[in-house]
C-alpha positions as CSV (number, residue, x, y, z in Angstrom):
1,X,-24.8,21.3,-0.6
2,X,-25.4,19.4,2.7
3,X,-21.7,20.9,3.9
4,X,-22.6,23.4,5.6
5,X,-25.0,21.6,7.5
6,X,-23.0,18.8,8.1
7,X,-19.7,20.1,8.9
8,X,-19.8,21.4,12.1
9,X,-21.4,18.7,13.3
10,X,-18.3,16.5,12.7
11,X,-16.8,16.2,16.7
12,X,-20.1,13.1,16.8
13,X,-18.1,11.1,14.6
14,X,-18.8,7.5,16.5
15,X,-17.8,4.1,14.7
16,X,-18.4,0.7,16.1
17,X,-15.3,-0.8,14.2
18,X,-13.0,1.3,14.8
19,X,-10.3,2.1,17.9
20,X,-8.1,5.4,18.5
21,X,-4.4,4.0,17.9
22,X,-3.5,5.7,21.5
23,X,-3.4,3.3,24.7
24,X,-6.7,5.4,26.5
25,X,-9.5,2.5,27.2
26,X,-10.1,3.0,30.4
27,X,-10.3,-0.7,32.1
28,X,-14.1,-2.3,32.9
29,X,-15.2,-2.1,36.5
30,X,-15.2,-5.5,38.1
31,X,-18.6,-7.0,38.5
32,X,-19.7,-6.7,42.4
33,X,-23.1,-5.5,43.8
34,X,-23.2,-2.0,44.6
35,X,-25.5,-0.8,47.2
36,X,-27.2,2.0,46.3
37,X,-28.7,4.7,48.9
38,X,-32.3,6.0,47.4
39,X,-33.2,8.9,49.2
40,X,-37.1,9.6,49.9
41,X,-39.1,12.5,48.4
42,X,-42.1,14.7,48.6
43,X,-44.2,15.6,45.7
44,X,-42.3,17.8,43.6
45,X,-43.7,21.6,44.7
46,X,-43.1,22.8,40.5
47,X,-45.4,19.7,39.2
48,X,-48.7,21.8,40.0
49,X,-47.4,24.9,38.7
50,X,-46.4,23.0,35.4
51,X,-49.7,20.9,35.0
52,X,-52.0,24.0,35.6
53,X,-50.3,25.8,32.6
54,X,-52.9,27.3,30.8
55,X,-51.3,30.0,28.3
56,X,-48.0,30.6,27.6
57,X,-47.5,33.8,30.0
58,X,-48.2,31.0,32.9
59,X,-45.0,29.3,31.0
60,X,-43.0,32.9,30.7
61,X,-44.0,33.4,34.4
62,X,-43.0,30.4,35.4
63,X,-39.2,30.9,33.9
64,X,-39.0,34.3,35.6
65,X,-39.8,32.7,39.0
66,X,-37.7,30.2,38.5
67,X,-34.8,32.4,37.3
68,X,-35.1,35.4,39.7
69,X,-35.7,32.9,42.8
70,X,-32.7,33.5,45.2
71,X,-29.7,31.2,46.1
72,X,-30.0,31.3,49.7
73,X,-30.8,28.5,51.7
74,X,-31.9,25.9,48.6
75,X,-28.4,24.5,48.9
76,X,-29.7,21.3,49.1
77,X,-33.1,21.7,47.4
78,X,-31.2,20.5,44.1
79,X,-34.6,20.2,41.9
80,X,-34.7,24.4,42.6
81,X,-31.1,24.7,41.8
82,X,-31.2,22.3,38.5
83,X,-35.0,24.0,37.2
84,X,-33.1,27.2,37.9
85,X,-30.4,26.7,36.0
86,X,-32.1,25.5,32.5
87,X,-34.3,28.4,33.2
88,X,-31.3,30.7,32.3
89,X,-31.3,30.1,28.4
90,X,-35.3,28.9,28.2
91,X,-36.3,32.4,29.1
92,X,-34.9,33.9,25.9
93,X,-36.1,31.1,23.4
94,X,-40.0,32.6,23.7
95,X,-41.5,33.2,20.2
96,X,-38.2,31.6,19.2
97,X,-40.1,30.1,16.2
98,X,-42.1,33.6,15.3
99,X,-39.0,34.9,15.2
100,X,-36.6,32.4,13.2
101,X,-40.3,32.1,10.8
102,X,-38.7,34.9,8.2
103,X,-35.7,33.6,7.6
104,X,-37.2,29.7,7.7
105,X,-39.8,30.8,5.0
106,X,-37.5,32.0,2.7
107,X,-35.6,28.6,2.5
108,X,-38.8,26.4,0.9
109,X,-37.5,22.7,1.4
110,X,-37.1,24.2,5.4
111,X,-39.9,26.3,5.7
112,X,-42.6,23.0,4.0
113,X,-40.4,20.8,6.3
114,X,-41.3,22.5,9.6
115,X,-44.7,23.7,8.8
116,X,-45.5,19.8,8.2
117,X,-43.8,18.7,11.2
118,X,-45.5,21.4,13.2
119,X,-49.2,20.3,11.6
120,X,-48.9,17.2,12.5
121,X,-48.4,18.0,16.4
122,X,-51.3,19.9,16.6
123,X,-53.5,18.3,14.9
124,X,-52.7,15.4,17.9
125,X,-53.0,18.1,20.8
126,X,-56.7,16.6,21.1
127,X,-54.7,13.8,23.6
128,X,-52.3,15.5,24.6
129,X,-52.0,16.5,28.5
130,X,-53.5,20.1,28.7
131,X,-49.9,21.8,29.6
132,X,-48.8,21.1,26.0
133,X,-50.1,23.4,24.5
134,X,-49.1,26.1,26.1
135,X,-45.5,25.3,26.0
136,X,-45.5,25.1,22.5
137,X,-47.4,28.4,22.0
138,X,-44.4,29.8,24.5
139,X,-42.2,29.1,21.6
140,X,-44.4,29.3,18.5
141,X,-46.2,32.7,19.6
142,X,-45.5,36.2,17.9
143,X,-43.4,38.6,19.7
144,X,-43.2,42.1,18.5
145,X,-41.3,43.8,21.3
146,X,-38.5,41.3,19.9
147,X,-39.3,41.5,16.6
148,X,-38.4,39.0,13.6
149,X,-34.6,37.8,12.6
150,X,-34.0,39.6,8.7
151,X,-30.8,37.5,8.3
152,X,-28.4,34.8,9.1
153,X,-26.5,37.4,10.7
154,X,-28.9,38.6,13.6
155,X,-29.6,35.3,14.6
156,X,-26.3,34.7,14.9
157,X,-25.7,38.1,16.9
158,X,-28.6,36.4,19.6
159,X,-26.7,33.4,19.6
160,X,-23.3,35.4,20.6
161,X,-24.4,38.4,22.9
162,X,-27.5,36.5,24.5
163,X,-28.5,32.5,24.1
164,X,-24.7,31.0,24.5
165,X,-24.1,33.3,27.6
166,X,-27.1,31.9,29.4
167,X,-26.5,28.3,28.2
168,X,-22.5,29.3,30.3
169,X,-24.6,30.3,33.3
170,X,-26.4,27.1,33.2
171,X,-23.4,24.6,32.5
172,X,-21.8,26.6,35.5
173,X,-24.8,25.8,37.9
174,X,-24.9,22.2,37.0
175,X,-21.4,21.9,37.6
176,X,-21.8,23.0,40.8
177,X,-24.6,20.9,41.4
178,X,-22.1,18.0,40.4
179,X,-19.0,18.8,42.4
180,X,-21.0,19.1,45.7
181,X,-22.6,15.9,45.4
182,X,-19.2,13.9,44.3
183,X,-16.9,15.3,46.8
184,X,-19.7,14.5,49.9
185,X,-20.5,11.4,48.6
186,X,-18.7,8.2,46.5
187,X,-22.0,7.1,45.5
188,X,-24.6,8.2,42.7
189,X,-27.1,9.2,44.8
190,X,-30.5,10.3,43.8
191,X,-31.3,14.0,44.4
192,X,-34.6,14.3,43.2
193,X,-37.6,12.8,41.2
194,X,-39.1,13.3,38.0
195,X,-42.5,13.2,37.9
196,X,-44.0,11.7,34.7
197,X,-47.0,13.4,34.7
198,X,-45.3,16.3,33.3
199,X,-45.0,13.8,30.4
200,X,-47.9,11.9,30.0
201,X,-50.3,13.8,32.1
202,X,-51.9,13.0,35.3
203,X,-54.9,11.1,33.6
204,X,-52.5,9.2,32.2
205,X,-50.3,8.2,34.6
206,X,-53.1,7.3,36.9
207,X,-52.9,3.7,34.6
208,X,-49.5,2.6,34.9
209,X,-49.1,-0.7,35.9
210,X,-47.0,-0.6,38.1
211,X,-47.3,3.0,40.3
212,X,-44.5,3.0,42.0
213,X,-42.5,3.8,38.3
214,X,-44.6,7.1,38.0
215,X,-41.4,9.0,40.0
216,X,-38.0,8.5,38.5
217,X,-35.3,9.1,40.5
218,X,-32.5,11.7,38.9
219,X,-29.1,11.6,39.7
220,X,-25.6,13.1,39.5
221,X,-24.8,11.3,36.9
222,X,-28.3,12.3,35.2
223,X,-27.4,16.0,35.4
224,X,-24.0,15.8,34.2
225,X,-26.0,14.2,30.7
226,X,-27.7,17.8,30.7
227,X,-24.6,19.8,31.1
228,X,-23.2,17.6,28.5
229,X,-26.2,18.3,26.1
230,X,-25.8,22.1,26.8
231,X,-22.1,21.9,25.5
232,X,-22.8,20.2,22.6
233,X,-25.4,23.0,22.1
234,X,-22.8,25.5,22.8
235,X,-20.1,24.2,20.5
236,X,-23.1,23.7,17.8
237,X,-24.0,27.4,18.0
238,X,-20.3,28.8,18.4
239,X,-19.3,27.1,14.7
240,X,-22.4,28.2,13.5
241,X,-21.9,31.6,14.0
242,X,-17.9,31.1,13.0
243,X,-19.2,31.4,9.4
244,X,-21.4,33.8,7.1
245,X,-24.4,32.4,5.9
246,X,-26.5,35.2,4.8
247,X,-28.3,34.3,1.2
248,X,-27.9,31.1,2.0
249,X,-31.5,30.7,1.2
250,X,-31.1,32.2,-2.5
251,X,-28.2,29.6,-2.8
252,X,-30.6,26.3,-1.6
253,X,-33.5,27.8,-3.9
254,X,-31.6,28.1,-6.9
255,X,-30.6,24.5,-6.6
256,X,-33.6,23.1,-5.9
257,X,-35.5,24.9,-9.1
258,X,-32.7,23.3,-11.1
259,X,-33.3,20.0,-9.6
260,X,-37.4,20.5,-10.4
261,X,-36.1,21.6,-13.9
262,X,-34.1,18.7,-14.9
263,X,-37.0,15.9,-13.3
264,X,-38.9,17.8,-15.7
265,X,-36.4,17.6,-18.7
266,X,-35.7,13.5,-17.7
267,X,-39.9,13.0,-17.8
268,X,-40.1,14.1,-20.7
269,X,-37.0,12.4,-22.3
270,X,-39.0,9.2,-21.3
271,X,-42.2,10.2,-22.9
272,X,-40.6,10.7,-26.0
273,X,-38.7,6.8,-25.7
274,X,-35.2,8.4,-26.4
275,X,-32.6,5.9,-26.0
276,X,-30.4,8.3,-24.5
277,X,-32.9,9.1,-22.2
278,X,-32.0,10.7,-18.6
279,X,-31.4,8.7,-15.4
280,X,-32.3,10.2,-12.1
281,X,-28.2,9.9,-11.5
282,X,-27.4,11.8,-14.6
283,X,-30.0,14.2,-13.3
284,X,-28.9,15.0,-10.4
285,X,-25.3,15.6,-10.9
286,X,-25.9,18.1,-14.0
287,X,-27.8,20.0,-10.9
288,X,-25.2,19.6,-9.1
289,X,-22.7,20.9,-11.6
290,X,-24.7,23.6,-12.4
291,X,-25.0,24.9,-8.8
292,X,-21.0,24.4,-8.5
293,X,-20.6,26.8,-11.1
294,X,-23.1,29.1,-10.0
295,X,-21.3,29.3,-6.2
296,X,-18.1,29.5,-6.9
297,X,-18.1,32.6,-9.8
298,X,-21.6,34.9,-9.3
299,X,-20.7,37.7,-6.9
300,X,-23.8,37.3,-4.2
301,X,-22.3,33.6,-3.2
302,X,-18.3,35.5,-2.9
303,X,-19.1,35.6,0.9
304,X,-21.3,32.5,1.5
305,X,-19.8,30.5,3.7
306,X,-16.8,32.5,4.4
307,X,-15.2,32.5,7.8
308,X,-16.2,35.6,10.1
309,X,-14.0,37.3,12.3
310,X,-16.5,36.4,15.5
311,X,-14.8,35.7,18.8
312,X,-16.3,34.6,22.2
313,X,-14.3,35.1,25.2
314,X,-11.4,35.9,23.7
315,X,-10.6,34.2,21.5
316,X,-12.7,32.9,17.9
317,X,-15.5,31.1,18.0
318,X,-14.2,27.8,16.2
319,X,-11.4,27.7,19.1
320,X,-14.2,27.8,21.8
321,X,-16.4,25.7,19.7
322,X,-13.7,23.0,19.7
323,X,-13.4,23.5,23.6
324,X,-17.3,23.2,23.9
325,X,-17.6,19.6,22.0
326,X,-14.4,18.5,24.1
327,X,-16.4,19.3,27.4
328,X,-19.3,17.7,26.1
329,X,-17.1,14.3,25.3
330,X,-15.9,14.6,29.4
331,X,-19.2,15.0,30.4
332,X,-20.4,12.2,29.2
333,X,-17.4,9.7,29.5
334,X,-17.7,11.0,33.5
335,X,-21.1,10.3,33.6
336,X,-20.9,7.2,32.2
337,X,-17.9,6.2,34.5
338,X,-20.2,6.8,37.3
339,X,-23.1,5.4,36.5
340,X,-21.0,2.1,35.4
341,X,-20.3,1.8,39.7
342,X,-23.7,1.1,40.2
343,X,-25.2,-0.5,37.2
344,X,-24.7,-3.8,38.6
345,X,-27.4,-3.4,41.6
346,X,-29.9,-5.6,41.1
347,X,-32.2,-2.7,43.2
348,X,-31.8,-0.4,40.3
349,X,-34.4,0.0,38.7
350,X,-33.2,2.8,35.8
351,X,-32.0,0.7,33.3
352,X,-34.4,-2.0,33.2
353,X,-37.2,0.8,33.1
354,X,-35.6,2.1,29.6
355,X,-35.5,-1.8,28.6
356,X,-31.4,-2.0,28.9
357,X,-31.2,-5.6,29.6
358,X,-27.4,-5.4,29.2
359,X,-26.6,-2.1,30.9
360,X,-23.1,-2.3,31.8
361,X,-22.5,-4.0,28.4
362,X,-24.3,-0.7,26.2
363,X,-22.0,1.8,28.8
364,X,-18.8,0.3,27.8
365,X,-19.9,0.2,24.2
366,X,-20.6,4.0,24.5
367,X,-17.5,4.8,26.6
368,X,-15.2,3.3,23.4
369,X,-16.8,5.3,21.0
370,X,-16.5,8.6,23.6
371,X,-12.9,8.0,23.9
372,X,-12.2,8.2,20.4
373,X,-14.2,11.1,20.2
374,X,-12.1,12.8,22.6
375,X,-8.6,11.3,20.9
376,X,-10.0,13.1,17.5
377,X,-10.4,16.8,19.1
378,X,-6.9,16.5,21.5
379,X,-4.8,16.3,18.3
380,X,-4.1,13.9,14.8
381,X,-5.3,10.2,15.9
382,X,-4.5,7.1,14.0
383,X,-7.4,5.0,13.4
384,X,-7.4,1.5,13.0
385,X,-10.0,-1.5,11.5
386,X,-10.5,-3.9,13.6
387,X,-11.0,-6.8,10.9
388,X,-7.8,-5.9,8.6
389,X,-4.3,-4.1,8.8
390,X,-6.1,-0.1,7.3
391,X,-5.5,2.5,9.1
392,X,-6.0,6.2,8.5
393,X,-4.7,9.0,10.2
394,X,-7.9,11.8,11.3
395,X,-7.3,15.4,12.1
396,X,-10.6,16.7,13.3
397,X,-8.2,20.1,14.7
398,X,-7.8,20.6,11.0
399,X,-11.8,22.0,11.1
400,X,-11.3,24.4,14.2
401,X,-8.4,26.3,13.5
402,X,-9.4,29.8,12.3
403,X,-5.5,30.3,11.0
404,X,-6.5,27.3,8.5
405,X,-6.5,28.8,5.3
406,X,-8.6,25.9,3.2
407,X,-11.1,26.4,5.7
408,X,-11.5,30.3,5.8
409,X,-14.2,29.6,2.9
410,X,-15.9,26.4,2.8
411,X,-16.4,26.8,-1.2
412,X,-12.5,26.1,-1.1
413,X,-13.1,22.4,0.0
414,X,-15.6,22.0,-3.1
415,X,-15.2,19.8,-6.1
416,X,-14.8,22.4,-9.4
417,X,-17.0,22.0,-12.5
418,X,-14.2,21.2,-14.3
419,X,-13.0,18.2,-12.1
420,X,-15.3,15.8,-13.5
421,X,-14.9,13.5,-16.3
422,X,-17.6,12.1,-19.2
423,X,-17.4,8.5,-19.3
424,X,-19.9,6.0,-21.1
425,X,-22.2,3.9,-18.9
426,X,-20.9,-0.3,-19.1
427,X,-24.5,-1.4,-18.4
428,X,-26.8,0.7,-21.4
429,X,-25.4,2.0,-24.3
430,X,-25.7,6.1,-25.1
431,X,-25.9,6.9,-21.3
432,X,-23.1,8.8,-20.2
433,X,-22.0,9.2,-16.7
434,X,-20.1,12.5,-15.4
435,X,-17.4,10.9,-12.6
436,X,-15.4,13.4,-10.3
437,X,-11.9,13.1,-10.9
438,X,-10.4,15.6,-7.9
439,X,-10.5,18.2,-5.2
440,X,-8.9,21.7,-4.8
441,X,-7.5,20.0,-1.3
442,X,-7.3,16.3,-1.3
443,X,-6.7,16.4,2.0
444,X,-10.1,17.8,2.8
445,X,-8.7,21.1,4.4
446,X,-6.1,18.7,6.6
447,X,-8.9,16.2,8.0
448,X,-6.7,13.4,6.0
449,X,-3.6,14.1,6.0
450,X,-1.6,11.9,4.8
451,X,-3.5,11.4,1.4
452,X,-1.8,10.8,-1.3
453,X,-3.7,11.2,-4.6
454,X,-7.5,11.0,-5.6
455,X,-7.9,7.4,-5.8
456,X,-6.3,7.4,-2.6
457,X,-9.1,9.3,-0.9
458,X,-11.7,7.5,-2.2
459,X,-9.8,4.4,-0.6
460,X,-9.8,6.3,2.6
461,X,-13.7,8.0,2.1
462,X,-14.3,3.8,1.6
463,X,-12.4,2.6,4.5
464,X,-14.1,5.5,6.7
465,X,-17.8,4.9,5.4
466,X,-18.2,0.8,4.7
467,X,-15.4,-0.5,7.0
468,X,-16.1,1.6,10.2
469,X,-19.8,2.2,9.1
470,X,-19.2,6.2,10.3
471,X,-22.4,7.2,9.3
472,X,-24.0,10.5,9.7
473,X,-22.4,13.1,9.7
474,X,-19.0,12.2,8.7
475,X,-20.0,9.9,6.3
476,X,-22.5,12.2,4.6
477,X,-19.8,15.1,4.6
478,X,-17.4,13.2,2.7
479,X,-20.0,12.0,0.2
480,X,-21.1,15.5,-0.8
481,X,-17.4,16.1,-0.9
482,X,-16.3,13.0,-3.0
C-alpha cells in the first residue's frame, strides 16, 4: 500500500537513460576561465547567538528575533534578510514532533521507525556540539498551548491555513534576494559565509586542516537551491492535503497483523515438512489480497484516500501543487545555469571542497535530468531509450487534475481481488503462484496513455524500471500497482 506514499512524490521522476522527445537541451557553456569576485566578511554576528543555545526557548527566541527584525536599512545585509526569511515557517514547526507523536503512534511500523531513529541520535549527543540539543528539543518538546494533532485532517488544516503560507513568505524573500543580486551583477557573487561551526562545533573546527575552509562562501545560486527546496516542500504538502487520509493508520495496521499472521502460518508449514509448504512470495501476496479486499468493500476505508475538495489560492490544491514542483524544476535548472558560468575557475574552491572533481560534467548531468522533469509537468512528453528504438508517451498532468475522475479516489487505480490468476510454480511441484492479470485503468489514471492491453503495460512498467533505471518513486509506484 506504498501508493499513497509514493504518489505524490512522482514530479522527482529522474532517469539517466532516458531524453524528453522535445528539442529543450539547453547547449553546454564553452570552457573559458571565469573570474570570480569573492567579497570579504566579518564574523557572522548570529554564530554566537546560535553556539550559546542552551534550551530550546534560546532557539524559539532566536526565530522571533529573527522574524520580527525590521526591513529597513539591511538591504544589503543579505545573511539578515536570508536567516529572516527561513525563520517565517521555522517558527511554527516547535513541538512539531510532540504534536504529530499521536497520530505517529498509532501507525506502529512509523511510530517503532521514528522512536529508533530518534534513540539513536541521542544516545550520540555525548559528541555532539552543545547547540544540538537544544534544537532538537525545539522540535521534539511538548507544547500544550498548541496541543496534539487527533487526525490526518488537522494536520493537514496546519499545513493549509499556517505552515504553506509561511513557506510563500519565505520563497518570496528569497526571490527577492535573487533578483537584486542578478540584475546588479552578471556574476555569482558570494553574499555571505557559512560558518561551520554551527555544524561541527567550535572545538571541532579548531582542527581542520586547512582553516581557511572553516567559512564557506554562499551565493545566489546557493539561495535559489533553498527556495527550490521550499517549493518542493510546498507542492509535497499541497498533494498531501489534496486527499483524505484519516484511518489511514487502521488501514496500515490491519495489513501488517495479516502479514505477522501468515509468517506465522508459512513457519509452521515448514516445521511440519509439507511439500506444499508456503514461500515468503506466496505469503505476501495472500496479504496483499486480503488487504485489497478489505479496502475496497468495508465502509471505514469508503473515504480513504478519496480526493478533498481543499483549495489554496484559488484554485485546488493538486493544481497549485503541480505549480509548486514546476517552480522547484526552474529553480534549480537556473541555479544550475548559473553556477555552470563559473565552475570552470580554477579559484573556486566549492566544488572541490564537496569532492566534485568533474563539476561541470555532474551540472550538465543534472540539468538533463531537470529538463525532463520540467517537459513531464508542462504537458504529455514522449520518452525515448537511448540504447533501442522504445519509446513511451508519460502524462504526469494526468495526477494533478482534480477533474480526473480515476484519480478522485486512489483505491480506483488498485488491482481487484479478482484480477489475479492461480498458476502452478515451473520450478517445485504443489506451489502455486497467484499472478495479476489486470487493472480497473490500464492506463494508470492517464499517466500511460497510449496503453494498449495488460501485457502491454507490463512492457511499458519494464521499459520504465530496467531500461531507464527510474527508480524510486516511479518505479516503486508502478510496482505496487503492477
Amino acid at each position: 500500500m506504498k501508493i499513497t506514499l509514493t504518489l505524490f512524490l512522482i514530479f522527482n521522476l529522474t532517469t539517466p537513460l532516458f531524453a524528453a522527445s522535445k528539442e529543450s537541451v539547453e547547449k553546454t557553456p564553452q570552457k573559458k576561465e571565469i573570474k570570480r569576485k569573492i567579497s570579504s566578511f566579518e564574523k557572522s554576528p548570529y554564530t554566537e547567538k546560535v553556539l550559546s543555545f542552551n534550551n530550546s526557548k534560546n532557539v524559539s527566541s532566536f526565530l522571533s528575533e529573527l522574524k520580527n527584525k525590521q526591513d529597513n536599512n539591511i538591504t544589503t545585509d543579505f545573511e539578515t534578510r536570508t536567516l529572516k526569511a527561513l525563520s517565517l515557517p521555522l517558527t511554527h514547526l516547535r513541538g512539531i514532533y510532540w504534536r504529530l507523536n499521536k497520530i505517529i503512534s498509532k501507525v506502529k511500523v512509523f511510530d517503532n521507525s521514528v522512536d529508533s531513529f530518534l534513540h539513536k541520535y541521542y544516545s550520540n549527543f555525548d559528541i555532539r556540539p552543545s547547540h544540538i540539543p537544544p534544537l532538537w528539543q525545539y522540535i521534539t518538546e511538548p507544547l500544550p498551548s498548541k496541543g496534539q494533532f487527533k487526525k490526518a485532517s488537522d494536520i493537514q488544516k496546519f499545513t493549509l491555513k499556517t505552515l504553506i503560507p509561511s513557506i510563500d513568505q519565505a520563497i518570496l524573500r528569497l526571490k527577492k534576494i535573487e533578483e537584486e543580486n542578478i540584475q546588479q551583477q552578471n556574476e555569482d557573487l558570494a553574499l555571505f559565509n557559512l560558518d561551520l561551526a554551527l555544524i561541527y562545533g567550535e572545538n571541532r573546527v579548531q582542527n581542520l586542516i586547512n582553516k581557511k575552509t572553516r567559512y564557506l562562501n554562499v551565493y545566489t545560486s546557493d539561495l535559489i537551491l533553498v527556495k527550490a527546496w521550499l517549493q518542493d516542500l510546498k507542492g509535497s504538502l499541497l498533494y498531501l492535503a489534496s486527499y483524505n487520509f484519516n484511518g489511514f493508520h487502521k488501514m496500515v495496521n490491519v495489513f501488517r497483523g495479516h502479514i505477522v499472521l501468515g509468517d506465522a502460518v508459512k513457519l509452521f508449514s515448514n516445521l511440519r515438512l509439507k511439500k506444499n509448504r508456503l514461500t515468503n512470495y506466496q505469503a505476501l501476496s495472500e496479504s496483499k489480497i486480503f488487504m485489497l479486499k478489505k479496502l475496497l468493500t468495508r465502509k471505514r476505508y469508503k473515504k480513504l484516500f478519496s480526493m478533498k475538495k481543499s483549495n489554496y489560492k484559488g484554485s485546488h490544491t493538486l493544481v497549485r501543487s503541480k505549480e509548486a514542483f514546476l517552480d522547484a524544476v526552474e529553480s534549480k535548472m537556473k541555479a544550475i545555469k548559473i553556477s555552470n558560468k563559473n565552475i570552470l575557475n580554477n579559484e573556486l574552491n566549492r566544488s572541490r571542497r564537496f569532492g566534485i572533481e568533474s563539476g561541470n560534467d555532474f551540472f550538465k548531468l543534472s540539468l538533463k535530468h531537470l529538463q525532463l522533469k520540467r517537459d513531464l509537468l508542462k504537458g504529455p512528453t514522449v520518452v525515448h531509450d537511448r540504447l533501442f528504438t522504445e519509446k513511451v508517451k508519460v502524462n504526469v498532468n494526468a495526477l494533478f487534475d482534480p477533474n480526473n475522475r480515476s484519480i478522485k479516489d486512489l483505491k480506483n487505480l488498485l488491482p481487484r481481488p479478482n484480477q489475479f490468476q492461480t498458476k502452478p510454480d515451473r520450478f517445485k511441484k504443489n506451489h502455486p503462484i497467484r499472478t495479476q492479470t489486470g487493472l480497473p485503468y490500464l492506463n494508470l489514471g492517464g499517466l500511460l496513455p497510449d496503453v494498449e492491453n495488460f501485457k502491454d503495460l507490463k512492457r511499458k512498467k519494464f521499459l520504465l524500471i530496467q531500461r531507464a533505471g527510474v527508480g524510486f518513486p516511479l518505479g516503486t509506484w508502478l510496482t505496487v500497482l503492477i
